[in-house]
C-alpha positions as CSV (number, residue, x, y, z in Angstrom):
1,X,78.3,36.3,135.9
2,X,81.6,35.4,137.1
3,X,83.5,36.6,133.8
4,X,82.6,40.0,133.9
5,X,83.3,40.5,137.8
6,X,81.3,41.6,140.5
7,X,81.3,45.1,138.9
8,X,79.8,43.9,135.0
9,X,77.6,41.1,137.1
10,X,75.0,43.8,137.3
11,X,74.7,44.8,134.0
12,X,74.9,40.9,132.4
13,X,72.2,40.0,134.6
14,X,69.8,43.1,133.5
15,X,70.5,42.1,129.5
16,X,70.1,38.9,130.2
17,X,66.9,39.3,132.3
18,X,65.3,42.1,129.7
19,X,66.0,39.4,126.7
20,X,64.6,36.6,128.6
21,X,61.0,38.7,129.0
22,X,61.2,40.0,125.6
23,X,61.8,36.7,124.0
24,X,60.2,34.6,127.1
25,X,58.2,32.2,124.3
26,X,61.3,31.1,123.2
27,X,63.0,31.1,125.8
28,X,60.8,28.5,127.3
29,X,61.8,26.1,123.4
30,X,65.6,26.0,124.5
31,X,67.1,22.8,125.7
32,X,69.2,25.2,128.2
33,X,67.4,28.2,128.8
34,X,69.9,29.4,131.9
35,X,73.0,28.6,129.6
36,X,71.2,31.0,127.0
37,X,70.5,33.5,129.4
38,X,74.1,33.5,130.7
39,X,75.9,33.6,127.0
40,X,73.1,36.7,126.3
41,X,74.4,38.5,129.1
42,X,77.8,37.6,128.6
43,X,77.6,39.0,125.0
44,X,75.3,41.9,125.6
45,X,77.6,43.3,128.4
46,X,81.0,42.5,127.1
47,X,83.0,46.2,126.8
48,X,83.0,47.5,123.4
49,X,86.5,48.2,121.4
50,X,85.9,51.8,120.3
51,X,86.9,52.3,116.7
52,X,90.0,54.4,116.0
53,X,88.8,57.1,113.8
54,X,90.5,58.4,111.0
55,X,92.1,61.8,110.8
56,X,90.2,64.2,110.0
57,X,91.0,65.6,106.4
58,X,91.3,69.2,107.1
59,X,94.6,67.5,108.7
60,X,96.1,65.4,106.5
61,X,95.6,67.6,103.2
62,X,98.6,66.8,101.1
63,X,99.0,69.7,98.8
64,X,101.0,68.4,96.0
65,X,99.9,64.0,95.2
66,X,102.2,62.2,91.8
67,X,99.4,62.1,89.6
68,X,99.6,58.7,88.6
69,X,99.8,57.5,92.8
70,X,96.2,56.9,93.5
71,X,95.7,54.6,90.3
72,X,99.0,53.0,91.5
73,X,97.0,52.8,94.7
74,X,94.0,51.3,93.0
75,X,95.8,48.0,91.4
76,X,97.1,46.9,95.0
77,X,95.4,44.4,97.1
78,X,92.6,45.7,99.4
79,X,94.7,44.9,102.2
80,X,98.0,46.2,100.9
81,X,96.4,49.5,99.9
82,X,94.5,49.7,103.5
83,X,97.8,49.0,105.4
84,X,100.2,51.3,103.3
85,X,97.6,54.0,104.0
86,X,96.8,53.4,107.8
87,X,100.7,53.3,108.2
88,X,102.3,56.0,105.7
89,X,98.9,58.2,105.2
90,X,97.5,58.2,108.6
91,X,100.7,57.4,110.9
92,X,99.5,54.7,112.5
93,X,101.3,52.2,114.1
94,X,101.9,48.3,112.7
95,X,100.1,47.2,116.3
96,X,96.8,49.6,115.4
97,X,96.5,48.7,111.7
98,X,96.7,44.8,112.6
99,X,93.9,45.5,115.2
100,X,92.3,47.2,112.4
101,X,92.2,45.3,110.2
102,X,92.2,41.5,111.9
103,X,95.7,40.6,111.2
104,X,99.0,40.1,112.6
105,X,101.2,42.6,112.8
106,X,104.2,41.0,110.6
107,X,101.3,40.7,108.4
108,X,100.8,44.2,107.9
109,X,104.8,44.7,107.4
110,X,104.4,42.5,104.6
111,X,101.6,44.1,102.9
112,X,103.5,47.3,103.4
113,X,106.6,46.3,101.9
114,X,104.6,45.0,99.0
115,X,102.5,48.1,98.3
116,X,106.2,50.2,98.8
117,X,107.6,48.0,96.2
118,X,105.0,48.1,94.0
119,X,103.9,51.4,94.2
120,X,108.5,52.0,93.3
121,X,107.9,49.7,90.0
122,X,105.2,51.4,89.0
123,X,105.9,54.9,89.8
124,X,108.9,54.3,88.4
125,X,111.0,55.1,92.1
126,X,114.3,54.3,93.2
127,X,114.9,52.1,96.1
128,X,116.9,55.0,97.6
129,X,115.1,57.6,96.9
């Protein structure tokens, strides 16, 4: 396993090894049973991104919320709502909501400046304000 390094080499060859006996009748149906094995321990042993957690909510109580925001909230996209959130609500950064969420990070500053601007007309805001 020359991807992962002499260090993850270990590791991809035990997954790969343990899924060959478990599955060794169908292992022995592939065209390429060593290619298999190697993509299975490649897989199986590849580090996995640890998901940011949210804050928890004893910290980011807001005491006083416009009553009509969270419907405001409700008619945006699912990704402008998720990104105005992550960025103003949770103080993440443009670079952690696009890794959240799969997208580039210009793409989250224009789902944000489209939820700000929408969230203005219908809240009735001034651009200044």
């Amino acid at each position: 396993m020359v991807v992962r390094g002499t260090d993850g080499a270990d590791e991809a060859t035990a997954e790969a090894m343990a899924w060959g006996w478990e599955n060794a009748a169908r292992l022995t149906e592939l065209g390429n049973p060593i290619g298999y094995l190697y993509r299975v321990g490649l897989t199986r042993s590849a580090p996995r991104i640890k998901p940011r957690q949210l804050p928890d909510p004893i910290e980011m109580r807001i005491p006083e919320v416009e009553p009509k925001l969270i419907p405001a909230l409700l008619e945006l996209s699912e990704q402008q709502r998720a990104a105005v959130w992550l960025v103003h609500g949770c103080r993440w950064s443009y670079a952690e909501v696009a890794e959240a969420l799969d997208i580039g990070r210009s793409t989250v500053g224009t789902h944000v400046s489209r939820a700000l601007e929408a969230l203005r007309v219908k809240l009735e805001v001034a651009q200044d304000a």
